[in-house]
C-alpha positions in Angstrom: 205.4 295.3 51.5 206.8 292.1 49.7 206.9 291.9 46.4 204.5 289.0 44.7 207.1 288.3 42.2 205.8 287.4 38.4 202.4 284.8 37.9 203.4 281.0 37.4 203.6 279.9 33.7 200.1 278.7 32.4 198.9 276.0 33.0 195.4 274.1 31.9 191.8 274.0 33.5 192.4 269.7 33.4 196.1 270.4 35.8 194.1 273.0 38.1 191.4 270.2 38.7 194.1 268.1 39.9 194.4 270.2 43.0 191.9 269.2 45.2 190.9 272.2 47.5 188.4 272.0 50.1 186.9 273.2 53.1 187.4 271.9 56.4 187.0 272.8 60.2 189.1 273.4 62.9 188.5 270.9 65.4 191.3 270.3 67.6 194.5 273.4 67.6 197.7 272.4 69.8 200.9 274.6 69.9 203.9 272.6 68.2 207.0 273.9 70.0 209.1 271.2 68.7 208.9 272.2 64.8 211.9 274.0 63.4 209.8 277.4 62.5 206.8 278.1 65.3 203.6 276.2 64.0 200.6 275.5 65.3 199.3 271.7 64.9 195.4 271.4 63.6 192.7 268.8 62.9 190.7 269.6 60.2 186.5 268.3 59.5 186.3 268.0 55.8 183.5 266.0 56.4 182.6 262.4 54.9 184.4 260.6 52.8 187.2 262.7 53.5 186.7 262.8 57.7 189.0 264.2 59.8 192.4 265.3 58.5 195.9 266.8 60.6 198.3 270.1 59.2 201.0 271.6 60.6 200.8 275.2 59.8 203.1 278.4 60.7 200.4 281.0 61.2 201.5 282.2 64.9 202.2 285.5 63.7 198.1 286.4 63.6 196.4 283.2 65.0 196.5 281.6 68.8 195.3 277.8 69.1 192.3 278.8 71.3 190.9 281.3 68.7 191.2 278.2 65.9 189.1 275.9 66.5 185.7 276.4 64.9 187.3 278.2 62.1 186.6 277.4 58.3 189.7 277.1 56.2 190.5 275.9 52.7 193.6 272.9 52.4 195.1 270.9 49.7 193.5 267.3 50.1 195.6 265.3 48.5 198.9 265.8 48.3 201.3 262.9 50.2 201.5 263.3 53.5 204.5 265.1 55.2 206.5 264.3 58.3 207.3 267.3 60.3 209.7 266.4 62.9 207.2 263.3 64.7 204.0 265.0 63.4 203.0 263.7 60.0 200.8 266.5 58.2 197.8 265.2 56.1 197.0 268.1 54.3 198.4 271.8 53.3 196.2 274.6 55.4 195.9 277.5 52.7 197.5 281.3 53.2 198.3 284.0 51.7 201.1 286.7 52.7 200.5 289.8 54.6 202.7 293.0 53.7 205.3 291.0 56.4 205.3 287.5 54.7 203.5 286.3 57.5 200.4 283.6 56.8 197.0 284.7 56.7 194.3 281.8 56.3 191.8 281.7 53.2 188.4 280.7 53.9 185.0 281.2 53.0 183.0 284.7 53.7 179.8 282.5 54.8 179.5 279.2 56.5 179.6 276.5 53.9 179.2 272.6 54.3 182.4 271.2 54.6 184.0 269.0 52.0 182.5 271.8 49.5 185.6 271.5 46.5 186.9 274.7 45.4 186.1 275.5 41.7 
């Protein structure tokens, strides 16, 4: 099992609601063979006025693009976009580390409209 390592230094409720985290769904999930670690390419809903959003995301350890699509799953919004080799990714497509290291996506327990902001 991996260690978590210590919590981040404090920070305040007004830096926190900087982070804008929301839910979006899986619409579209292609394999992305040319990025340097394995990645799966995705199109996220978040829904209006956010619309339709792309991530690059290393999670083939537990997820195959045909079992993605219609999936929930929380992302960061808006951070700057990143290029990935020719793919620019949109937004960051939220994990958290199995006992391997390897990604497991967050999302909600129940349906939920998308666009809902994380508080």
């Amino acid at each position: 099992m991996l260690a978590a390592g210590p919590p981040s230094p404090p920070i305040s409720f007004d830096d926190f609601m900087k982070v804008d985290i929301r839910i979006g769904r899986i619409v579209e999930a292609q394999p992305f063979p040319e990025a340097r670690k394995p990645a799966i390419k995705l199109v996220i809903d978040f829904g209006e006025p956010i619309g339709r959003k792309k991530s690059s995301a290393q999670i083939t350890r537990h997820y195959q693009p045909e079992t993605l699509v219609g999936r929930q799953v929380l992302a960061v919004v808006n951070f700057p976009p990143r290029q990935i080799g020719k793919f620019m990714s949109e937004v960051l497509t939220l994990g958290v580390p199995d006992a391997e290291g390897e990604v497991v996506l967050i999302g909600p327990g129940h349906e939920v409209p998308e666009g809902g902001r994380l508080f």
